[in-house]
C-alpha positions as CSV (number, residue, x, y, z in Angstrom):
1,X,-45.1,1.9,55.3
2,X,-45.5,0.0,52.0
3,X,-42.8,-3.1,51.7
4,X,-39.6,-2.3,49.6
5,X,-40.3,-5.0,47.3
6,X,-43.9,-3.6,46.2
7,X,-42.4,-0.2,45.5
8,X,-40.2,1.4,42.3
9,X,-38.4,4.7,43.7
10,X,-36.7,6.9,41.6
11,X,-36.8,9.6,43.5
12,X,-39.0,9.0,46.6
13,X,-42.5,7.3,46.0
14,X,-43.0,6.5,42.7
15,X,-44.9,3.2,43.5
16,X,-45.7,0.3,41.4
17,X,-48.1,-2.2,43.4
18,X,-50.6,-4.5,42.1
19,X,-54.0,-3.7,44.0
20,X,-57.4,-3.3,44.1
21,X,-59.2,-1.1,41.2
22,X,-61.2,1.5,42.5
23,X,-65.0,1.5,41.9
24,X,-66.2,2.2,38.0
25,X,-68.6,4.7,39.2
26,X,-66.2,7.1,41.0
27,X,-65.7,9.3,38.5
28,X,-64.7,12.3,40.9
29,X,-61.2,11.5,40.8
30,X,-61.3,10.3,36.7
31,X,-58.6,13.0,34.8
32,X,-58.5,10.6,31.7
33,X,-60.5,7.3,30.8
34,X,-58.4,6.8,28.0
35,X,-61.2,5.2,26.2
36,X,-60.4,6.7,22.8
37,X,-57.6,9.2,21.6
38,X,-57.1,12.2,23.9
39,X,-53.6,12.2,23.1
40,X,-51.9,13.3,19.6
41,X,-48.9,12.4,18.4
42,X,-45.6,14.5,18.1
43,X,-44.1,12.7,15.4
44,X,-43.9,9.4,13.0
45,X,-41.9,8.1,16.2
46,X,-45.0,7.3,17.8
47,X,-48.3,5.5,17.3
48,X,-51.3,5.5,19.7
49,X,-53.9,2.6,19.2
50,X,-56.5,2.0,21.6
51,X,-56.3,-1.8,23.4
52,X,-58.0,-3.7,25.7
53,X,-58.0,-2.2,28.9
54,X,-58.1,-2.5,33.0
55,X,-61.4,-0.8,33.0
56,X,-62.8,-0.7,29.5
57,X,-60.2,0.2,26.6
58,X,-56.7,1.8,26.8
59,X,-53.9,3.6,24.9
60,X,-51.3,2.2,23.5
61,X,-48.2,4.4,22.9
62,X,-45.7,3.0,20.3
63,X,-42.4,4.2,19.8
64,X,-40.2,3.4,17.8
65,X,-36.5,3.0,17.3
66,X,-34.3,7.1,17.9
67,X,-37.4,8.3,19.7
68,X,-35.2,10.6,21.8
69,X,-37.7,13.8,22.3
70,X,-40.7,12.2,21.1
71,X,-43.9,12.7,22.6
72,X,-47.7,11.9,22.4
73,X,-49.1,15.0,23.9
74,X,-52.9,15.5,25.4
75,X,-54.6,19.1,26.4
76,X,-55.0,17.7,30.0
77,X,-55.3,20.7,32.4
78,X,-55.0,21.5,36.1
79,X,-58.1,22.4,38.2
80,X,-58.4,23.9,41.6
81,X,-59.3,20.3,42.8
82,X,-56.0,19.0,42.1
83,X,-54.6,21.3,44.8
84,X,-56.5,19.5,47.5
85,X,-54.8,15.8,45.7
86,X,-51.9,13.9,46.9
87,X,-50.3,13.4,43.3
88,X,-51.8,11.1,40.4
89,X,-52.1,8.0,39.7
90,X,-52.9,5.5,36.4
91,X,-52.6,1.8,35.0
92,X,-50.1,0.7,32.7
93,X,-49.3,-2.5,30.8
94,X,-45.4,-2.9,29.3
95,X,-44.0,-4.4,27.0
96,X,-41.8,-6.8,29.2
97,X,-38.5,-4.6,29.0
98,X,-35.9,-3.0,31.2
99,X,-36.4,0.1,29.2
100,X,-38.7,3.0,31.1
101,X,-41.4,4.8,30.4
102,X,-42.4,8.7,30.9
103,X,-44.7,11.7,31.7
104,X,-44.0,15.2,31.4
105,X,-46.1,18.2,32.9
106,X,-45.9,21.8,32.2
107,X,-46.4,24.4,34.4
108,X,-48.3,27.2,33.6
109,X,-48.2,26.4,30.1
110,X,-45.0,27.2,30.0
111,X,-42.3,25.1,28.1
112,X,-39.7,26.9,30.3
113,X,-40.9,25.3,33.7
114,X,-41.5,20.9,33.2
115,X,-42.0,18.5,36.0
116,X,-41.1,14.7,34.4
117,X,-41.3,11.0,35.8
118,X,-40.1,7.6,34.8
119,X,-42.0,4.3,35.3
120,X,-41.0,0.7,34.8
121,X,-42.9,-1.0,31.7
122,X,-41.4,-4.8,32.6
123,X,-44.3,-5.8,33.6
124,X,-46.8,-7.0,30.6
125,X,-49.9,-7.6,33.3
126,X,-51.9,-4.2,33.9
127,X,-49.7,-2.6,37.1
128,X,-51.0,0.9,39.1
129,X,-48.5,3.5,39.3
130,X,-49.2,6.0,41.5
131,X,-46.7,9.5,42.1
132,X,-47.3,12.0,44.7
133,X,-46.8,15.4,43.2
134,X,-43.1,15.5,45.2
135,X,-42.2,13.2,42.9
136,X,-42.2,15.1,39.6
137,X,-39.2,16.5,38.7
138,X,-38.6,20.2,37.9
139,X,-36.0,19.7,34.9
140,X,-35.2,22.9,33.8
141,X,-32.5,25.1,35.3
142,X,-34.5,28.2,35.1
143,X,-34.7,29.5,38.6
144,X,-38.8,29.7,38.6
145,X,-38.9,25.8,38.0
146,X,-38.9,24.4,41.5
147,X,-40.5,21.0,43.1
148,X,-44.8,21.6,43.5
149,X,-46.1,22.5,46.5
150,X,-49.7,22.7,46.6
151,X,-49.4,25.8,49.6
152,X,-46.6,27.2,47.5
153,X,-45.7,29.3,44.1
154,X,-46.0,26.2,42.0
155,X,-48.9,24.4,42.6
156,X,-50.2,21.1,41.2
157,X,-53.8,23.0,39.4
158,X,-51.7,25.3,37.2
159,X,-49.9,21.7,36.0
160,X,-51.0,21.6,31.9
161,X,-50.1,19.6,28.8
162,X,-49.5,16.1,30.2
163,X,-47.5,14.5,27.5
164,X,-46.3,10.5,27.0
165,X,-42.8,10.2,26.2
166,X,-38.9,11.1,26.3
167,X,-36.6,14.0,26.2
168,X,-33.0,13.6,24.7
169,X,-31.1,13.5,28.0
170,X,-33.1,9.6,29.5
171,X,-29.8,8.3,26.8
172,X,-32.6,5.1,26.1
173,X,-34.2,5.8,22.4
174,X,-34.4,1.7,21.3
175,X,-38.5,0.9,20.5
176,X,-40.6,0.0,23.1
177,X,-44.4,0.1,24.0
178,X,-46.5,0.5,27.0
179,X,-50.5,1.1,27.6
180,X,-52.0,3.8,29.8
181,X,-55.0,3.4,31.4
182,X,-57.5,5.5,33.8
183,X,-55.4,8.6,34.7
184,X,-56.7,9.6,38.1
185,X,-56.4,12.0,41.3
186,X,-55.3,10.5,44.2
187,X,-56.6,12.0,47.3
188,X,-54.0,9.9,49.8
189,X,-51.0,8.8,48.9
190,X,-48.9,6.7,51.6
191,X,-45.4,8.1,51.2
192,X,-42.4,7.4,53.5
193,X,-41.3,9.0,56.9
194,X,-37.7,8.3,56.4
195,X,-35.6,10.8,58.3
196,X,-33.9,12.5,55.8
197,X,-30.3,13.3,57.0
198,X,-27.4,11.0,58.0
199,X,-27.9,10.1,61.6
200,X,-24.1,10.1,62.3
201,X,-21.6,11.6,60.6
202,X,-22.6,11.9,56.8
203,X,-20.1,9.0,55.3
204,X,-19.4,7.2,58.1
205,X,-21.6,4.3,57.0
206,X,-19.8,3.5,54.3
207,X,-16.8,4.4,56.0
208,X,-17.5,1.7,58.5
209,X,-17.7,-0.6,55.8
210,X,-14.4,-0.3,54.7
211,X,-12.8,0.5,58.0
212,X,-14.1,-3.3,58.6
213,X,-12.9,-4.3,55.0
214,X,-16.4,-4.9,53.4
215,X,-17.3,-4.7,50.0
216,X,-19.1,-1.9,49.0
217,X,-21.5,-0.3,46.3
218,X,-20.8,2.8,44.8
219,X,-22.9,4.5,41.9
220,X,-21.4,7.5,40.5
221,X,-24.0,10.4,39.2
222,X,-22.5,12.5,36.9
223,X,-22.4,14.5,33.3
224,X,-19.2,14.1,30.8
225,X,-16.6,14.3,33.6
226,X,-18.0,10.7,35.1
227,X,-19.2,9.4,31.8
228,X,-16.6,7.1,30.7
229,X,-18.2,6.7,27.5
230,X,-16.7,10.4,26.5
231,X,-14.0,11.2,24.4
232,X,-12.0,12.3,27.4
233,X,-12.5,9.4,29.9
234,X,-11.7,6.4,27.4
235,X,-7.9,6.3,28.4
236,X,-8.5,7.2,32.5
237,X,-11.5,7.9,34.3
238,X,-11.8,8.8,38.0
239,X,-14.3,6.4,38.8
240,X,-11.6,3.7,37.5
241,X,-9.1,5.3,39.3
242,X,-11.4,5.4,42.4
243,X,-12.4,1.8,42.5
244,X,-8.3,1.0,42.3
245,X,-7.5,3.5,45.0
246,X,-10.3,2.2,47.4
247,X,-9.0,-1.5,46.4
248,X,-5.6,-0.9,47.3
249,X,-6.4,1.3,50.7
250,X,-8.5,-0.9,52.2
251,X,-8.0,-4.8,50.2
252,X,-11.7,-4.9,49.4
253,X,-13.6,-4.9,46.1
254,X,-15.7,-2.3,45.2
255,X,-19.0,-2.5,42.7
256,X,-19.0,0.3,40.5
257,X,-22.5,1.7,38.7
258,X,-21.9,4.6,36.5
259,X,-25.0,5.8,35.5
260,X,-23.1,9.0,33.9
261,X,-24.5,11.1,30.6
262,X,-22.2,13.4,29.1
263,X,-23.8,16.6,28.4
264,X,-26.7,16.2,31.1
265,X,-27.6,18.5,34.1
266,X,-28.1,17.6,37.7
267,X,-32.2,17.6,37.5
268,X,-31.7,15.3,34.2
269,X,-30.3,12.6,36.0
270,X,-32.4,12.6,38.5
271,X,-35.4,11.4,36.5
272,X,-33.5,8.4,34.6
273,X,-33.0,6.8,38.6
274,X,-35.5,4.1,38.3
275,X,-32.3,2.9,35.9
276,X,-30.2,1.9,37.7
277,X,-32.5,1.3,41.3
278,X,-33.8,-1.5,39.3
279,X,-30.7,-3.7,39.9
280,X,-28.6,-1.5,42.5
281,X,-31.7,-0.4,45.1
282,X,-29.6,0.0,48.2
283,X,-26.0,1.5,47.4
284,X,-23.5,2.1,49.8
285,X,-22.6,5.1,48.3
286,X,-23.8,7.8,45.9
287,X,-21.6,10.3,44.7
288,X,-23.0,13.4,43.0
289,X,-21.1,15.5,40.2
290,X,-22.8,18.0,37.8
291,X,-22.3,21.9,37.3
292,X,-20.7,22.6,34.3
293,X,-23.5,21.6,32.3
294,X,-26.1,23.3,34.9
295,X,-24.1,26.9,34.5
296,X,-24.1,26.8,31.0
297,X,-28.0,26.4,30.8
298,X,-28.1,29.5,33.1
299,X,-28.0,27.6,37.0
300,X,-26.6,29.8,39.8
301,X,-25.6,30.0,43.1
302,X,-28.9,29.9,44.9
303,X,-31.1,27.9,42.3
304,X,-28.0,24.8,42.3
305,X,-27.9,24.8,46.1
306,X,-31.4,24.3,46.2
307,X,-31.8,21.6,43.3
308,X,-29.0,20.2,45.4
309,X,-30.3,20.0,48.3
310,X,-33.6,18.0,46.5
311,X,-31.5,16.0,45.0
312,X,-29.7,14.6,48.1
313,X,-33.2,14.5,49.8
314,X,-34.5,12.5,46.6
315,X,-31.4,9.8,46.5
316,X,-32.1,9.2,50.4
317,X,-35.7,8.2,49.5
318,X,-34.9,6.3,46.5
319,X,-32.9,4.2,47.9
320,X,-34.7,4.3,51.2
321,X,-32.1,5.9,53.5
322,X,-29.7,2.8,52.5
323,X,-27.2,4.9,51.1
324,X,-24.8,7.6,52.3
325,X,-24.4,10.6,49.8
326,X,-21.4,12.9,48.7
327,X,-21.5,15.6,46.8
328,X,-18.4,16.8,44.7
329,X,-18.0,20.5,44.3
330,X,-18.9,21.7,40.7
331,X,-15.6,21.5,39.0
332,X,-13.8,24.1,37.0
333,X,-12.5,24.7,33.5
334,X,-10.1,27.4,32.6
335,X,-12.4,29.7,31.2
336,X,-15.0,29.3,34.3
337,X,-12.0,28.5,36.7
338,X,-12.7,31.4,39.1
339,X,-16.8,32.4,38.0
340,X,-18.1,28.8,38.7
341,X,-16.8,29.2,42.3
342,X,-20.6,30.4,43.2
343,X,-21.7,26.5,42.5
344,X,-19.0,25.0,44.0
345,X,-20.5,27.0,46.9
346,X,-23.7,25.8,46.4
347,X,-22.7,21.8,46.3
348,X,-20.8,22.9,50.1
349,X,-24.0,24.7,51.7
350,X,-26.5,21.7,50.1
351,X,-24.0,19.2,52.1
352,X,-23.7,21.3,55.0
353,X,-28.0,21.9,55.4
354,X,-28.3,18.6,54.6
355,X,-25.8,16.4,56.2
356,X,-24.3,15.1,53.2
357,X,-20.6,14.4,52.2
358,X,-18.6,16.9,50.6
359,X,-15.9,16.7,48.4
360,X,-14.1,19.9,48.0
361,X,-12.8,18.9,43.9
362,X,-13.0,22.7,43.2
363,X,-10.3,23.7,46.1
364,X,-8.1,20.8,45.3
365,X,-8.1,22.0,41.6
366,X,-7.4,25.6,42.7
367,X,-4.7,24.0,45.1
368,X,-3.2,22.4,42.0
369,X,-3.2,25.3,39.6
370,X,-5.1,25.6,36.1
371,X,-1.7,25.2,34.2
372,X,-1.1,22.1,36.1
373,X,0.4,19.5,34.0
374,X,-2.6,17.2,32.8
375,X,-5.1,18.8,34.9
376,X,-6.9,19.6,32.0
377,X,-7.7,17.7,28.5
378,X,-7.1,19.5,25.1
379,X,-10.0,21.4,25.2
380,X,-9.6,22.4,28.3
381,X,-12.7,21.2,29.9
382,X,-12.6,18.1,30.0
383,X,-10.3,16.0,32.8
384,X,-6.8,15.3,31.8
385,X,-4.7,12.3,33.5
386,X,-3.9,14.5,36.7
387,X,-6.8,15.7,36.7
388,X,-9.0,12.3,37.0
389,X,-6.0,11.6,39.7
390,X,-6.8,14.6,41.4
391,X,-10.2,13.7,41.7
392,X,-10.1,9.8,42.5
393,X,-8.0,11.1,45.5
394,X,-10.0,13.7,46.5
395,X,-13.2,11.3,46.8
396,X,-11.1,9.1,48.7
397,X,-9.9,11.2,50.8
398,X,-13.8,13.0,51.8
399,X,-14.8,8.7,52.6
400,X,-12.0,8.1,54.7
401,X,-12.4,11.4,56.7
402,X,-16.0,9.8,57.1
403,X,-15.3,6.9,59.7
404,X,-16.5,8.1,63.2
């Protein structure tokens, strides 16, 4: 297995490592030389020049300032060969920022059904990136969009329309720049063995921790229930109310990453990881929190416990089995109070088939009431102060069950 340090994981193997070029003359593998421009652009947001090169010339993709779903887009196609590939792989030179570059896929030609990554562009010498098909993300909620699987339904050769850029939901539209260079096949990719499920009980890692007053890591996924930059968080926030609680239970401090977007989905936030894995790689804890978002773009019951159960199985490689996961129930409002129930199952039978955590949020609101006092903020969505309480305590309560 490849060292931690050579690797950039946001969801698995998507690896950065300096090495060795492969021979000019294998062309076999060659999807793109990028020696002049295959790729159009979507908008004035974006420029393509061509540069200098790791083998020959390059593209460069400009973009500039509110570039939020701006792309440079290409007629690249599938073939049967890329069935019988491990993923792809091409060179890229950055422009020396923390800010990320992206690909997008569709599937089937079908704007309905998109498969996504993030890279890092910090580094300004030419670095390979190479991602195994498991690594692209299946970003829409429409059942039919699942992870590839080269035996399977969705397979890598009906993959069409790579395209260079960023949807609305990566919350990062400042102007940055990277080059791409030799897009390629990769026949073998080495990708991790990691067992993928807790070996003892699902939390009692971090449980441990505090148990033996430790300080732990904590990154909070989430949409506009976790983002404290919403409306409804500014005054109190769970994840505030969290870190206090764990403070005061157990007299030890707690780092707190809230990676949160208001209005995202669960598959969204997923491709963004290589944000916050940049400076937080092995959390203690990651707690996942999405639904409302999901079931209002038309997730269910059995496409949610799926895309949860990928998720979890993602975060574990990311962070390379260094951090225990919990999953809070989808949460409900008072119009979807009793309807939503069929995700909340979904987050309980992703935890269960995967050993994860659980936090049961949507049986200790329905334990509260809707017309609790506070449960709810004025529109009725959003968390009132009871109702961040409600949840801070819930969490709490699902790590201190944890300890073995």
């Amino acid at each position: 297995m490849m060292h931690p340090g050579m690797l950039v994981r946001p969801l698995s193997v998507l690896a950065v490592a300096a090495g060795l070029l492969m021979a000019a003359d294998d062309r076999s593998t060659l999807i793109d030389a990028m020696e002049q421009p295959t790729f159009t652009p979507g908008s004035a947001k974006v420029a393509i020049t061509v540069v200098d090169g790791q083998v020959g010339h390059a593209l460069q993709f400009s973009f500039a300032d509110g570039c939020q779903s701006t792309f440079a887009t290409s007629r690249i196609h599938g073939t049967p060969e890329w069935d019988h590939a491990a993923g792809i792989s091409f060179w890229v030179k950055g422009d020396g920022s923390a800010h990320l570059g992206g690909i997008e896929f569709l599937w089937n030609d079908d704007y309905g059904q998109r498969y996504d990554a993030a890279f890092p562009i910090s580094s300004t010498t030419w670095t390979k990136v190479v991602i195994p098909w498991r690594d692209l993300i299946p970003v829409i909620a429409a059942p039919g969009c699942t992870p590839l699987d080269a035996q399977g339904a969705h397979r890598p050769s009906q993959l069409s329309g790579l395209a260079v850029g960023k949807w609305w939901y990566w919350g990062d539209y400042v102007a940055h720049a990277y080059a791409i260079d030799e897009i390629r096949l990769e026949a073998d990719i080495a990708v991790d063995s990691l067992a993928l499920r807790a070996a003892a009980g699902p939390l009692s890692r971090v449980a441990a921790k505090l148990q033996a007053s430790q300080p732990i890591t904590v990154v909070t996924l989430g949409d506009s229930l976790t983002d404290t930059h919403h409306w409804s968080n500014h005054e109190h926030n769970w994840p505030a109310i969290f870190t206090q609680l764990i403070t005061a239970r157990y007299h030890v401090p707690v780092t707190l990453i809230n990676p949160a977007m208001g209005g995202t989905e669960l598959k969204q936030n997923l491709v963004v990881m290589p944000r916050w894995l940049a400076t937080t790689p092995h959390p203690d804890l990651v707690t996942v929190e999405f639904g409302g978002n999901d079931w209002n773009s038309g997730m269910r019951g059995p496409s949610f416990l799926a895309a949860q159960r990928d998720a979890i199985q993602r975060i574990r490689r990311a962070t390379q089995q260094g951090a225990d996961v919990l999953i809070i129930t989808t949460l409900p409002s008072v119009a979807t109070w009793d309807v939503i129930g069929e995700l909340a199952e979904a987050c309980r039978g992703a935890a269960t088939a995967e050993h994860a955590g659980c936090c049961d949020a949507f049986a200790a609101f329905h334990a509260l009431g809707k017309d609790h006092e506070g449960l709810f903020a004025s529109d009725h969505v959003h968390l009132g102060a009871s109702g961040q309480q409600a949840l801070a305590e819930a969490v709490v309560q699902s790590i201190a069950a944890g300890h073995p």
